[in-house]
N, C-alpha and C positions, 0 to 999 in steps of 0.2 A: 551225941555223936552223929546220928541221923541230920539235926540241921546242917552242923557243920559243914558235912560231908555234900550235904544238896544245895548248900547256899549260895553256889554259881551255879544253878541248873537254872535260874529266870536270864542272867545274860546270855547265856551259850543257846539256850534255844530262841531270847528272841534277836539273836546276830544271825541267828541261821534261817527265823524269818523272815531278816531284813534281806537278806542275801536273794531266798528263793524270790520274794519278791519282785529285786529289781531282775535275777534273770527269767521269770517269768514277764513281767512286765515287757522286753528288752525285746524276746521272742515276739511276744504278740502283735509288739511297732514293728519288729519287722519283715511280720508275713503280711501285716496288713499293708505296707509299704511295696511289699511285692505286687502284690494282689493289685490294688489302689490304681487305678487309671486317671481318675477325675479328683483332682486337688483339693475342692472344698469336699466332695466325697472322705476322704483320709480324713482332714481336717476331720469332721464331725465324727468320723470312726474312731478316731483315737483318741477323741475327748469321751467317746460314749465309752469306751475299751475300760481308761484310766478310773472312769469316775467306778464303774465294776470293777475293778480289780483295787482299787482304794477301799469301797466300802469289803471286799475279801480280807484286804489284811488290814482291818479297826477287826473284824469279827474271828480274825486269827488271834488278835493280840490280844481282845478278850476273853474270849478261852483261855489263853497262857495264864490272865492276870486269875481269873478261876483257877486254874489247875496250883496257882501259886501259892493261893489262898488256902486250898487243901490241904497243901503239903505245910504248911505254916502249923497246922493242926497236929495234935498227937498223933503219932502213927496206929496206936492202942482202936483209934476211931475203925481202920478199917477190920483192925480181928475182931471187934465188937459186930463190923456189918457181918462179917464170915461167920459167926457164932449164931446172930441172930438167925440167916439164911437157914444154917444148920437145922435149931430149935426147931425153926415153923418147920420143915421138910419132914423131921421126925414127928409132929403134932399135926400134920396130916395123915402121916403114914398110919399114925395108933389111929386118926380118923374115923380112916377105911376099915381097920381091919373091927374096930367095934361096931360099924354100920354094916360088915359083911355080920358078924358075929349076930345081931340082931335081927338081918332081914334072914338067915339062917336059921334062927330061933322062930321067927315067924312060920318057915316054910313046913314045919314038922310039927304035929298034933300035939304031942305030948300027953296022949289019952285024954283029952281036954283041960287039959291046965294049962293053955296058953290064949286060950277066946279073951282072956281080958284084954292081953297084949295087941292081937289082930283089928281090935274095935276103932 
């Protein structure tokens, strides 16, 4: 159900990269266009602008192709990440409190029954 239901989530987001793309693109010709006094000036500004803003959406669209690839995957993967997160949190927590427990044990004589442990 989960594919089904997600299996137009790689067209719709990347039409909506395509889109911000060209009106980002669109903007930036035409402040530079503003701006711009001197003609090969522009010229080189907006071949410098393009070829950055080209290599922004290759590094958009691979992300998406990443995030696509995720989801391709059983969804089971991420309550496995959430459980695992869980586990270690709680197996630090027992950590601390047997390292408090111990340097506790250290800190009190116990009528000398504890010199072995302090050595």
């Amino acid at each position: 159900m989960f594919h089904v239901q997600s299996s137009r989530w790689y067209e719709i987001a990347d039409s909506h990269l395509e889109a911000l793309h060209e009106k980002i693109s669109a903007f930036v010709k035409a402040v530079l266009r503003h701006i711009g006094k001197d003609e090969q000036v522009l010229v080189e500004l907006l071949e410098i602008t393009d070829v950055s803003l080209q290599s922004s959406k290759k590094a958009a669209k691979d992300e998406l192709q990443n995030i696509l690839e995720d989801e391709k995957q059983q969804p089971i993967t991420y309550n496995h990440y959430y459980t695992d997160n869980v586990q270690n949190s709680c197996q630090e927590v027992t950590k601390k409190l047997i390292r408090k427990a111990m340097d506790e044990t250290k800190a009190h004589d116990w009528n000398g029954g504890n010199e072995v442990l302090c050595r």
